[in-house]
C-alpha distance (Angstrom), angle and dihedral (degrees) to the residues before:
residue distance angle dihedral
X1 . . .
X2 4.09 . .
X3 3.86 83.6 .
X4 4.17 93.6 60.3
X5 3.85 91.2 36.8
X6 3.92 94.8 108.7
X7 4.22 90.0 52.7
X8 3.88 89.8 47.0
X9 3.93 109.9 19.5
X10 3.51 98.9 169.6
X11 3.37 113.8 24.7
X12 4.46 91.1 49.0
X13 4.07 90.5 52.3
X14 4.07 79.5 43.3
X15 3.63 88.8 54.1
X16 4.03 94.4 36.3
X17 3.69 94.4 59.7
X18 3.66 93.0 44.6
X19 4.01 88.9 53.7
X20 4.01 90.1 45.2
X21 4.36 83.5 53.7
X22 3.83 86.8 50.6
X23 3.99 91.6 43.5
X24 4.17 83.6 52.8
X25 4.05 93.9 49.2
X26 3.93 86.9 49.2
X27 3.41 96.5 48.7
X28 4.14 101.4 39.2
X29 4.11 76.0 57.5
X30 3.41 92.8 53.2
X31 3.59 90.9 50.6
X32 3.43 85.1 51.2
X33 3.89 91.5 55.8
X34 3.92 95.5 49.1
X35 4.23 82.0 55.8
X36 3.89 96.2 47.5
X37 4.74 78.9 58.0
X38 3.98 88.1 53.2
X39 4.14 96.6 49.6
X40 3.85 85.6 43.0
X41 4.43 108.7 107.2
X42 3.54 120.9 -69.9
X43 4.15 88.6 9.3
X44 3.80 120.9 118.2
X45 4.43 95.8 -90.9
X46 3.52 86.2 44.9
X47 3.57 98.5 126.8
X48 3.65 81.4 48.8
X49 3.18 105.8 60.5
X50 4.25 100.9 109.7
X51 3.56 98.1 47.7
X52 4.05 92.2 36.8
X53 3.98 99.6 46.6
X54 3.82 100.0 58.7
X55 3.13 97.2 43.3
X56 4.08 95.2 49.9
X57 3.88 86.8 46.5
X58 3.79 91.7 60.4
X59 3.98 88.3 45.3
X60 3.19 90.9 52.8
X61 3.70 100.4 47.0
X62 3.31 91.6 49.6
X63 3.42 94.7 51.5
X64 4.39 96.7 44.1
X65 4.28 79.8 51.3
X66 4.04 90.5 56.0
X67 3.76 94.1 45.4
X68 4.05 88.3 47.5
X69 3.70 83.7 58.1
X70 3.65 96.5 50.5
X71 3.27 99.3 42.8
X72 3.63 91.0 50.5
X73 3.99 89.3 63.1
X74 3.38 93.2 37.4
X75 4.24 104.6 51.9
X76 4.23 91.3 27.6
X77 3.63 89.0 120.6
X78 3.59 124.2 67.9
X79 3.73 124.2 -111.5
X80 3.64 99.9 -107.7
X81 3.73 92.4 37.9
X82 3.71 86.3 60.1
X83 3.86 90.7 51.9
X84 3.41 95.0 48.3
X85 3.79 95.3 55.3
X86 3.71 92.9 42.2
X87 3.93 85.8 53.6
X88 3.77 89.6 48.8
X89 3.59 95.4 43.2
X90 4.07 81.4 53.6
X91 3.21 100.6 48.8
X92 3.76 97.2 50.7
X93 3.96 92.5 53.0
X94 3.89 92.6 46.7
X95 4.70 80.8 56.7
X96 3.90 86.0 48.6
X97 3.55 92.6 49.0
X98 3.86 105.1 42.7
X99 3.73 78.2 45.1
X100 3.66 89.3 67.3
C-alpha cells in the first residue's frame, strides 16, 4: 500500500491504518493463545486455569469478532478489482503528469 500512496494519498494511509488495527486484534489474540498454553495442566497458571480460561475465551472472542469486522472493510473488494483500480488510478496520474 506505501508503494500506491502517491496515486491514492488519502484513502491508502486510510486503508494502512485500518490494516495496522487489524494486525493489533490478530496479534492481542495471539497473545491470548500463547496464555490459554501456560493455564494448560502441569504449566506455570495451572492452578489457574478456571478462573483464567473463561475469561481469555471471551477476550479472545471479542477480539476474532473485531478483526472479522476489519477485515471485512478491508478485503471487500476482490483481488482483481483491486488491481484494476490501482492500474486505473495509475494510468490517470502518469496523463496528468506527461501533461505537465
Amino acid at each position: 500500500m506505501e508503494l500506491i500512496e502517491p496515486l491514492w494519498p488519502r484513502v491508502t494511509r486510510a486503508w494502512s491504518e485500518e490494516a495496522q488495527r487489524l494486525r493489533n486484534q490478530l496479534g492481542a489474540c495471539q497473545d491470548l493463545s500463547v496464555l490459554t498454553g501456560f493455564v494448560a495442566p502441569r504449566q506455570p497458571l495451572a492452578a489457574w486455569r478456571s478462573r483464567l480460561t473463561p475469561l481469555i475465551a471471551a477476550r479472545r472472542e471479542r477480539h476474532l469478532k473485531n478483526a472479522a469486522r476489519l477485515a471485512g472493510r478491508l478485503f471487500a473488494e476482490k483481488p482483481k478489482a483491486f488491481r484494476r483500480r490501482i492500474a486505473a488510478l495509475w494510468r490517470a496520474r502518469e496523463r496528468r503528469t506527461a501533461k505537465k
